[in-house]
C-alpha positions in Angstrom: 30.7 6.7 -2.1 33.1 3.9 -0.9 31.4 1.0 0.8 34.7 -0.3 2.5 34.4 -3.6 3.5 36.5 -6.5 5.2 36.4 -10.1 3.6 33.9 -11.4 6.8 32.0 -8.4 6.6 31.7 -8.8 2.5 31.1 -12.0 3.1 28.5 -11.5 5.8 26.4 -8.9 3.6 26.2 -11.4 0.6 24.3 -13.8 2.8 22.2 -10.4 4.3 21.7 -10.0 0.1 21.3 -14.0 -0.3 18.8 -14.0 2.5 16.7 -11.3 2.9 16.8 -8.5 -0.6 17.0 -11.1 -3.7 14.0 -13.2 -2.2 12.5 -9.9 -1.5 8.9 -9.3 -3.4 7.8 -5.9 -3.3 4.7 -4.2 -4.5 5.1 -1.1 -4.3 7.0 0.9 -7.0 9.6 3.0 -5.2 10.0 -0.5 -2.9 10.8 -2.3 -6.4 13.1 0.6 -7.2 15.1 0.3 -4.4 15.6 -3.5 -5.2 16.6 -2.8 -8.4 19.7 -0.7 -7.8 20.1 -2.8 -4.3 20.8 -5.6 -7.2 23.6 -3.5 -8.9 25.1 -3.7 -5.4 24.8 -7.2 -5.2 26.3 -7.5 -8.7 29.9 -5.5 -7.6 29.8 -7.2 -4.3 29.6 -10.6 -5.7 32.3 -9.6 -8.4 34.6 -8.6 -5.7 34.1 -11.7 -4.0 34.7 -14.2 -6.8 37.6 -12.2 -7.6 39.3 -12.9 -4.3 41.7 -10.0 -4.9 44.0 -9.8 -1.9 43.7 -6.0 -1.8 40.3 -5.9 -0.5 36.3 -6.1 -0.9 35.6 -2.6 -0.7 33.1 -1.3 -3.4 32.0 1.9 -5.0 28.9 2.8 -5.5 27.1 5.4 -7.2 25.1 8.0 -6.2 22.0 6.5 -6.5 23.0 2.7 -5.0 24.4 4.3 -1.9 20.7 6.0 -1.4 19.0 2.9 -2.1 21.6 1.1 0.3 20.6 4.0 2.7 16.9 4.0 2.2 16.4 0.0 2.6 18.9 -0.3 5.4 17.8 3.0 7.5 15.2 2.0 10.0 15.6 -1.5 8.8 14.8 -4.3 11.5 17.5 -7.1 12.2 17.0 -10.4 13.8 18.9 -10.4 17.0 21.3 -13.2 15.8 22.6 -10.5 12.8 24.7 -8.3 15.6 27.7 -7.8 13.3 25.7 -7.3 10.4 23.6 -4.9 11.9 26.5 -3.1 13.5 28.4 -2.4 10.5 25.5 -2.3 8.3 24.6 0.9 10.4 27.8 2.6 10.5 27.6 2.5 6.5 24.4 3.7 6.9 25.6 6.7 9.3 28.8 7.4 6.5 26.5 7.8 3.8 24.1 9.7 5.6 27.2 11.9 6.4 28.5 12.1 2.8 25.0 12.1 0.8 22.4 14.1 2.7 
């Protein structure tokens, strides 16, 4: 699964990553494992934006990122400021959705 992304909307879900699923504290376990691989995420997305290759910031993820991707992003609530985010955010959802389930 192919998370393709622009350079503002890359850049915008680093800050959604930034702000809201690294300071994230959960208690429960399958909460924690969804973190967890939501971190592997983090890790490619921050790679391709160091790398500042001009090809693109789209990322791969495996099986099992692009369901945790799906299962903290489904239903998930956005301030009303994050309209872009939540917009694109939600069509990645719908793709995996599409591809995965």
């Amino acid at each position: 699964m192919t998370l393709n992304l622009t350079q503002q909307q890359a850049e915008a879900l680093f800050e959604v990553f930034q702000n809201f699923i690294l300071p994230a504290k959960p208690v429960r376990a399958k909460d924690k494992l969804i973190i967890m691989m939501l971190l592997k995420v983090f890790r490619k997305l921050r790679a391709k934006l160091e790398a500042r290759l001009p090809r693109g910031y789209s990322i791969t993820l495996a099986p099992e990122e692009a369901m945790a991707y799906f299962a903290y992003f489904d239903g998930y609530t956005f301030p009303p400021t994050m309209i872009y985010e939540k917009n694109f955010i939600s069509a990645q959802i719908n793709e995996i959705n599409r591809q995965l389930f």
